[in-house]
C-alpha positions as CSV (number, residue, x, y, z in Angstrom):
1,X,6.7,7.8,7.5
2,X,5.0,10.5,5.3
3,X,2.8,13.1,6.9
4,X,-0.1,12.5,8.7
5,X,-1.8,15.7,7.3
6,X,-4.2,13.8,5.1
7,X,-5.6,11.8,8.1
8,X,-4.3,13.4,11.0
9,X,-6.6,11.2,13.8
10,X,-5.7,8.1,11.7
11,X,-9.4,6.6,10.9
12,X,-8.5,5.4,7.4
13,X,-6.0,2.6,8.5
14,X,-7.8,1.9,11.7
15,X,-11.2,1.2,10.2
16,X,-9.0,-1.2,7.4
17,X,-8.1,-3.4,10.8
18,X,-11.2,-2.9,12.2
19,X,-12.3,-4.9,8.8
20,X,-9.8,-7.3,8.5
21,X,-6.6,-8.4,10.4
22,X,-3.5,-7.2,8.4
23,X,-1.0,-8.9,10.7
24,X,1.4,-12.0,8.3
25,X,-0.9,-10.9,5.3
26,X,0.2,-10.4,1.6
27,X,-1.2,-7.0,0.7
28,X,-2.1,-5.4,-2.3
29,X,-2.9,-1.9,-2.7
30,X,-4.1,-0.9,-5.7
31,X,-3.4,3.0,-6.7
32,X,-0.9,3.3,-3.7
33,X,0.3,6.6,-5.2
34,X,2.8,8.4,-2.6
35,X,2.5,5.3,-0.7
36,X,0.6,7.0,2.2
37,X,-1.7,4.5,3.4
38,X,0.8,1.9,2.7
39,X,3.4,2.8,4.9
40,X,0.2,2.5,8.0
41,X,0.6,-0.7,8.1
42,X,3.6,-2.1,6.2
43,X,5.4,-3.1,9.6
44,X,2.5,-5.9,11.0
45,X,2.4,-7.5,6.7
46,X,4.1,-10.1,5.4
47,X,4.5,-8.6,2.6
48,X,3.1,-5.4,1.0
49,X,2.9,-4.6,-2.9
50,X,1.7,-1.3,-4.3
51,X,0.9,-0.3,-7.8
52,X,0.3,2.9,-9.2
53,X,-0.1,4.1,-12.4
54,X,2.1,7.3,-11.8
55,X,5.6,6.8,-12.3
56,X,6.4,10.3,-10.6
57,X,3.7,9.0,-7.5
58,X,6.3,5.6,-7.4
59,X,9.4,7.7,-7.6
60,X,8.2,9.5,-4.5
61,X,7.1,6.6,-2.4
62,X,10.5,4.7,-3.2
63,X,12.6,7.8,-2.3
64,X,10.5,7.9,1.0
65,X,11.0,3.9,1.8
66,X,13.4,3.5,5.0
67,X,15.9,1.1,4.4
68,X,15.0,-1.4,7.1
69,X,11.6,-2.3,5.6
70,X,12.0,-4.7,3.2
71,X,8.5,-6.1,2.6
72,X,7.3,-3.8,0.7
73,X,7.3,-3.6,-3.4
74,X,6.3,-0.9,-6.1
75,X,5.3,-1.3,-9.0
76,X,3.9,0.4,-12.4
77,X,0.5,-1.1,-13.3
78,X,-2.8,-0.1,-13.8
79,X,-5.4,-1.7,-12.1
80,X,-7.6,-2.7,-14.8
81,X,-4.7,-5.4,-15.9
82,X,-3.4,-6.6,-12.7
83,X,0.4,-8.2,-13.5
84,X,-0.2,-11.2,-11.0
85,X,-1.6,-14.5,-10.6
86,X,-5.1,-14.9,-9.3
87,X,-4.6,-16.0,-5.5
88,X,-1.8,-14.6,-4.8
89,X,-2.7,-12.0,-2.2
90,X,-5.0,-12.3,0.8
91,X,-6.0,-8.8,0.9
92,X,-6.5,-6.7,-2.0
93,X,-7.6,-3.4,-1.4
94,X,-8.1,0.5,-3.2
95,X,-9.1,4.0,-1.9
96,X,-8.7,7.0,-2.3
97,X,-8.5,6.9,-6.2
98,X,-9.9,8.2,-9.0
């Protein structure tokens, strides 16, 4: 998992299940850069997709991505032009982007 330093007590991801339940859902993040918030709560998704615009933020996210999660997808978008189907997701979300 990659550090804790930018949320050390861990509000971001608990007040994201306070607002919705994350357990079985398909997940997109848009702007997941490092991955960071994404790897809170890839274990309880279905299925977890993160775009980025930064190929160097993706690179770094993929290298970090254990080898026994395999629910979770990167991708190079931006988040203006979403590369997916309307309804495909049950929880789209974005934070901590400019």
């Amino acid at each position: 998992m990659l550090s804790r330093t930018r949320d050390p007590e861990g509000n971001e991801v608990k007040n994201l299940i306070l607002a919705c339940e994350l357990a079985g859902k398909k997940i997109l993040e848009i702007g997941c850069g490092d991955g960071w918030l994404s790897w809170q709560y890839v274990v309880s998704a279905r299925k977890v997709i993160g775009i980025d615009p930064s190929f160097a933020d993706l690179k770094e996210a993929r290298n970090s991505l254990p080898s026994e999660v395999v629910n979770f997808w990167l991708a190079q978008s931006m988040g203006e032009g979403l590369p997916f189907p309307s309804g495909v997701f049950d929880i789209v979300f974005y934070s901590n982007t400019l």
